[in-house]
C-alpha positions as CSV (number, residue, x, y, z in Angstrom):
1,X,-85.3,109.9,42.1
2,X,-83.0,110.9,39.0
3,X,-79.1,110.3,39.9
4,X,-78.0,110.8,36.6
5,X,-79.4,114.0,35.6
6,X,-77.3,116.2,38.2
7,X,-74.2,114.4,37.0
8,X,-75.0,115.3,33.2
9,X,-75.7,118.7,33.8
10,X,-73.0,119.3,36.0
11,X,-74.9,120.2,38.7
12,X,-73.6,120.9,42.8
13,X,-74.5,123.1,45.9
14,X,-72.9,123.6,48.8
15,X,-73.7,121.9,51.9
16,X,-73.1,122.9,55.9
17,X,-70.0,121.6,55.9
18,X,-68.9,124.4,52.9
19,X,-68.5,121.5,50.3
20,X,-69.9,120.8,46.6
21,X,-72.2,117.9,46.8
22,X,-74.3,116.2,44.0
23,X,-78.1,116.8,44.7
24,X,-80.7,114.7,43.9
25,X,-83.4,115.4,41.3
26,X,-86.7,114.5,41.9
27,X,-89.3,114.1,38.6
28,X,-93.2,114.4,38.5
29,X,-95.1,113.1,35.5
30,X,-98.7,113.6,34.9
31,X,-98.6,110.2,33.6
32,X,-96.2,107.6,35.0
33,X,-93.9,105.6,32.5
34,X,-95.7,103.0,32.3
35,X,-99.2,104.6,31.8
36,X,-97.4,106.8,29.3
37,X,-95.8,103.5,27.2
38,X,-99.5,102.3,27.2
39,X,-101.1,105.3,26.4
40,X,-98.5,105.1,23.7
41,X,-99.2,101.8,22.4
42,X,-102.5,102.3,22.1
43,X,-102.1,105.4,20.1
44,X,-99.9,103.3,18.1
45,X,-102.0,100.4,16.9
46,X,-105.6,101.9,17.3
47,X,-106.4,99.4,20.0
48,X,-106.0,96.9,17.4
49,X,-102.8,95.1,19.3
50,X,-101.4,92.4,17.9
51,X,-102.6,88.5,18.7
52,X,-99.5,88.4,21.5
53,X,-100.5,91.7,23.2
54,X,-104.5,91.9,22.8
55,X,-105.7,91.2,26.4
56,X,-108.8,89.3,24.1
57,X,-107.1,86.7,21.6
58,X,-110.2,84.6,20.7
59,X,-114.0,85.0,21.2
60,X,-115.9,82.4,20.9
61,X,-119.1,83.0,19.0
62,X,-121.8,80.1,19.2
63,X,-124.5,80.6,16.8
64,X,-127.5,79.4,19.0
65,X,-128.1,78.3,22.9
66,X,-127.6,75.0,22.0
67,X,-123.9,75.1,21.1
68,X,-123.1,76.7,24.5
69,X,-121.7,73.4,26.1
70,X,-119.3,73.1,23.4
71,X,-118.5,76.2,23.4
72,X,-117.4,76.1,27.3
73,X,-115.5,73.1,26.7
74,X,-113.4,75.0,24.0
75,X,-113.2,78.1,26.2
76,X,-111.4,75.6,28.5
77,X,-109.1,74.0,26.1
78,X,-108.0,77.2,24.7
79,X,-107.7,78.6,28.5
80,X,-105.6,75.4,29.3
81,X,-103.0,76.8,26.7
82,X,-102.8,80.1,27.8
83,X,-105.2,81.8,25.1
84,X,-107.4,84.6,26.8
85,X,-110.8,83.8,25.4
86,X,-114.1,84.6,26.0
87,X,-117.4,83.6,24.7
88,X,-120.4,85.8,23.1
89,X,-123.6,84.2,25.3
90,X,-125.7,87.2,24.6
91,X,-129.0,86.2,22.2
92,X,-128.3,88.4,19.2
93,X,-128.0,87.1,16.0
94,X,-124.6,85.8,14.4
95,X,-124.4,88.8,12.3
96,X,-124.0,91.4,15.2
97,X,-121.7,88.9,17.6
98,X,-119.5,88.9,14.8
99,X,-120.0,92.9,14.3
100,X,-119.6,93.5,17.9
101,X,-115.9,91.0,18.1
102,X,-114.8,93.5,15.1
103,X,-115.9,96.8,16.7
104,X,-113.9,95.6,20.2
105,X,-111.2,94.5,17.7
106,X,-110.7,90.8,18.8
107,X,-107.9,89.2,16.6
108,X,-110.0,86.0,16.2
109,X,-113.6,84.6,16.8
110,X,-114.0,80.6,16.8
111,X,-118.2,80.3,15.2
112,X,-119.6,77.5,16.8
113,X,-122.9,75.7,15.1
114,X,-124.6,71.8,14.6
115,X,-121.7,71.0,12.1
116,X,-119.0,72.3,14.0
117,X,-120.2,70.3,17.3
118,X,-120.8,67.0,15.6
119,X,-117.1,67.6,13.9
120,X,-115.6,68.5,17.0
121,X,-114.3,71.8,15.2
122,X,-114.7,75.6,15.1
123,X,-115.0,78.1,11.8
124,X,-112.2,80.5,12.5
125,X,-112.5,84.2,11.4
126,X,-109.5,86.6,11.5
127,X,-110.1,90.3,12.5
128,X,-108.1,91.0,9.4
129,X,-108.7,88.3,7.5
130,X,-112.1,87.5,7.5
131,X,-112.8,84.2,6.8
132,X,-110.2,81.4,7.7
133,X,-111.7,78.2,7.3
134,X,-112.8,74.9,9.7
135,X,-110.3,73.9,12.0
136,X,-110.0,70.9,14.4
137,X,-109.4,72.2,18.0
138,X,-105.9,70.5,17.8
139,X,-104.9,72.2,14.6
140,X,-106.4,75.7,16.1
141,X,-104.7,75.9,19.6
142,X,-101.5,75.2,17.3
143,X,-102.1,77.8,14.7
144,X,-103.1,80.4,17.9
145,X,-100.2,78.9,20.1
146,X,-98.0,79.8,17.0
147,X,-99.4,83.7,17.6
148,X,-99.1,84.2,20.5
149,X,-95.1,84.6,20.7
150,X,-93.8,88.0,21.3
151,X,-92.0,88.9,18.1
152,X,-89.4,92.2,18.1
């Protein structure tokens, strides 16, 4: 229902009783607000959102079965925080998890291997950024955590 519309356009009938009364306008939209403002955002940025806004923030990439424990555990710590993350289980080779996190434009993948389990750390790579460096978990949650604030 639109209340205001009426009122702006100076709009009245007459009712029964032979008075002028305000009607009220209905609207229909193909698409709703809301779907519109996301169709709209997702025009805007090319599905690319930014950290805050990508319903993805992390995926975690390990590079064989063997790191899978880990990363679950970091899955978990990351969850914990509030960081949507997911992890890249299927078989395929490093190479074409990391293609496939780039194609579904993930802001971030964590690559788990050996050295990153026995340091208790993750080799972070930006979607923009390519290659960021080792991190500690601590030192990553805080440099995601930083991120993941809606800035306007």
């Amino acid at each position: 229902f639109d209340f205001n519309m009426p009122e702006r356009f100076d709009m009245t009938f007459t009712g029964e009783d032979g008075k002028e009364h305000r009607p009220y306008m209905v609207h229909r939209a193909l698409l709703g607000s809301l779907e519109r403002f996301f169709g709209i955002l997702i025009e805007h940025y090319a599905g690319a959102f930014p950290f805050w806004l990508s319903p993805e923030q992390v995926r975690v990439i390990p590079l064989t079965e063997k790191e899978m424990d880990y990363a679950y555990k970091l899955m978990g710590l990351m969850a914990e925080k509030g960081i949507r993350v997911q992890i890249d289980g299927k078989a395929d080779k490093m190479g074409a998890k990391i293609r496939r996190a780039q194609a579904e434009k993930v802001p971030y993948m964590a690559i788990v291997g050996p050295k990153e389990v026995a340091a208790s750390s993750v080799s972070l790579r930006s979607r923009t950024e390519g290659e960021l460096g080792v991190f500690t978990i601590d030192k990553l949650i805080d440099k995601l955590n930083s991120e993941n604030i809606c800035v306007v």
